[in-house]
N, C-alpha and C positions, 0 to 999 in steps of 0.2 A: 197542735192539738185543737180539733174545734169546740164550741160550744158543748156540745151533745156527746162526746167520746167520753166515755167511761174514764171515770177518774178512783183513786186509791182512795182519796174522805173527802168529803164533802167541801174543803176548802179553795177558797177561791184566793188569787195574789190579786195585787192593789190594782194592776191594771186592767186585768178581768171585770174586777166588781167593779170600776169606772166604765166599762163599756158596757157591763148585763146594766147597771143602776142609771147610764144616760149624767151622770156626775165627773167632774173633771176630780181627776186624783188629789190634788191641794187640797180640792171640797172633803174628801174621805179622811184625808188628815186631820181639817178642820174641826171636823163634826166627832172623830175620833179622842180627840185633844178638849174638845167640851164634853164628852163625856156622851154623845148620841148612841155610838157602836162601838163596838169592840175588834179587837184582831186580837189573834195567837202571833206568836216569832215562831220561825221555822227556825232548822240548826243555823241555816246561813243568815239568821236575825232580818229575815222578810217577811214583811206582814202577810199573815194566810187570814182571810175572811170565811165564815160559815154560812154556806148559802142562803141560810133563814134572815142574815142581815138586809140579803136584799129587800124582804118585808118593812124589813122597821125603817130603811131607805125610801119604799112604796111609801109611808105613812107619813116622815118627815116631807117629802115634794109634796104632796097633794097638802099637809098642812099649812105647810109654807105658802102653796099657790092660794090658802083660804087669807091670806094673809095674819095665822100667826105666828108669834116669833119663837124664834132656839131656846130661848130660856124657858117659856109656856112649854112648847115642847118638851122638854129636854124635864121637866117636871112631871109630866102626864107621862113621859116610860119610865123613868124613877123608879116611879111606884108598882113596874112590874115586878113578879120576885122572880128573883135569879137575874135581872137583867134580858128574862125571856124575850123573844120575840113577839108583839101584838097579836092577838086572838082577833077572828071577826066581833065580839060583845064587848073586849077592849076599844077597838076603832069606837063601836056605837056609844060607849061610855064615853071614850074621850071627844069625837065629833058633837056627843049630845051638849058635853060643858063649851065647848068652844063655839056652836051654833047658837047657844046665850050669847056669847059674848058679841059675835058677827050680827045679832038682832039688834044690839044695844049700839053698834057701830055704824048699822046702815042706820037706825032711828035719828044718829046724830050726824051724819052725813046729810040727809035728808033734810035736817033742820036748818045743816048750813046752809046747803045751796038753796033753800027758801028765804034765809036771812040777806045769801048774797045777791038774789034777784032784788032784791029792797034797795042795797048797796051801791048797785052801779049805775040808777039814776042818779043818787047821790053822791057818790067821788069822795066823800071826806075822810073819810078812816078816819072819824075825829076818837081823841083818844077819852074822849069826855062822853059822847051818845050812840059808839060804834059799838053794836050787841058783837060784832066777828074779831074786833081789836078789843074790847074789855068786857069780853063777856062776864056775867055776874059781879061784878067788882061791887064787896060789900061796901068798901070805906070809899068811894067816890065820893059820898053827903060830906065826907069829912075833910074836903079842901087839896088841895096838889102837895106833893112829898111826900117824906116818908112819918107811918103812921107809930111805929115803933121803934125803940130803943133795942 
C-alpha cells in the first residue's frame, strides 16, 4: 500500500507514522509512554495512529529543535481539550510563551560568552572571583564551608 492509496480510517500503524513523522519507532514509543500522543490497539493489539498525530509530531520537532524540553512540551498540549491536535493560534500561543523564554536564554548566553572573553586571559576559574564558576554566590563574605546546618 503506498503512501497516497486510499485507506478504510484515517489510521496509520507505528511504522508508517515513523516514516510520514522522519522519527525512529522507539521515539513514538517514547513520546507515547510520556504522555505526547496517543494510539488506539487494533483487534491484533497494534498500535494504529490518527493522522492528525502527525501535527502534534510537527509541533514536538520543531519545539524541540527551539531547544525545549518534553516536560515544557508535554505541559503546553496538556492543556488541549480532548488531547486535540494543535491549532495554528495554539502554535502562536505556545511558541509566543516559549519565544520568552528563548529571549531570556540567548540574553544569558550572551552574558556568558562576554564573561568568558574576560576568562581566558585569565585561566583561574578561581572559585573565589570566577563570575562563570560562582556566579552570584551571596555567602562568599562569609569565609570557605559550609554556611548551614
Amino acid at each position: 500500500m503506498t503512501p497516497d492509496s486510499p485507506r478504510k480510517d484515517d489510521r496509520l500503524g507505528v511504522g508508517e507514522m515513523a516514516l510520514r513523522s522522519g522519527l525512529a519507532v522507539s521515539t513514538l514509543h517514547f513520546y507515547e509512554q510520556r504522555g505526547l500522543i496517543r494510539s488506539e490497539r487494533n483487534a491484533g493489539n497494534q498500535r494504529r495512529y490518527r493522522r492528525s498525530v502527525l501535527r502534534r509530531l510537527a509541533v514536538i520537532k520543531v519545539a524541540q529543535r527551539m531547544g525545549i524540553g518534553l516536560a515544557e512540551i508535554a505541559a503546553a498540549l496538556a492543556v488541549l481539550p480532548d488531547g486535540r491536535e494543535p491549532t495554528k493560534a495554539d502554535w502562536r500561543r505556545m511558541s509566543s510563551v516559549w519565544a520568552t523564554a528563548l529571549d531570556e536564554r540567548i540574553r544569558t548566553l550572551t552574558q556568558l560568552r562576554t564573561q568568558l572573553d574576560g576568562c581566558i586571559g585569565c585561566g583561574c576559574l578561581s572559585l573565589k572571583a570566577c563570575p562563570l564558576r560562582n556566579d552570584g554566590d551571596k555567602l562568599s563574605g562569609e569565609g570557605p564551608g559550609p554556611h548551614f546546618e
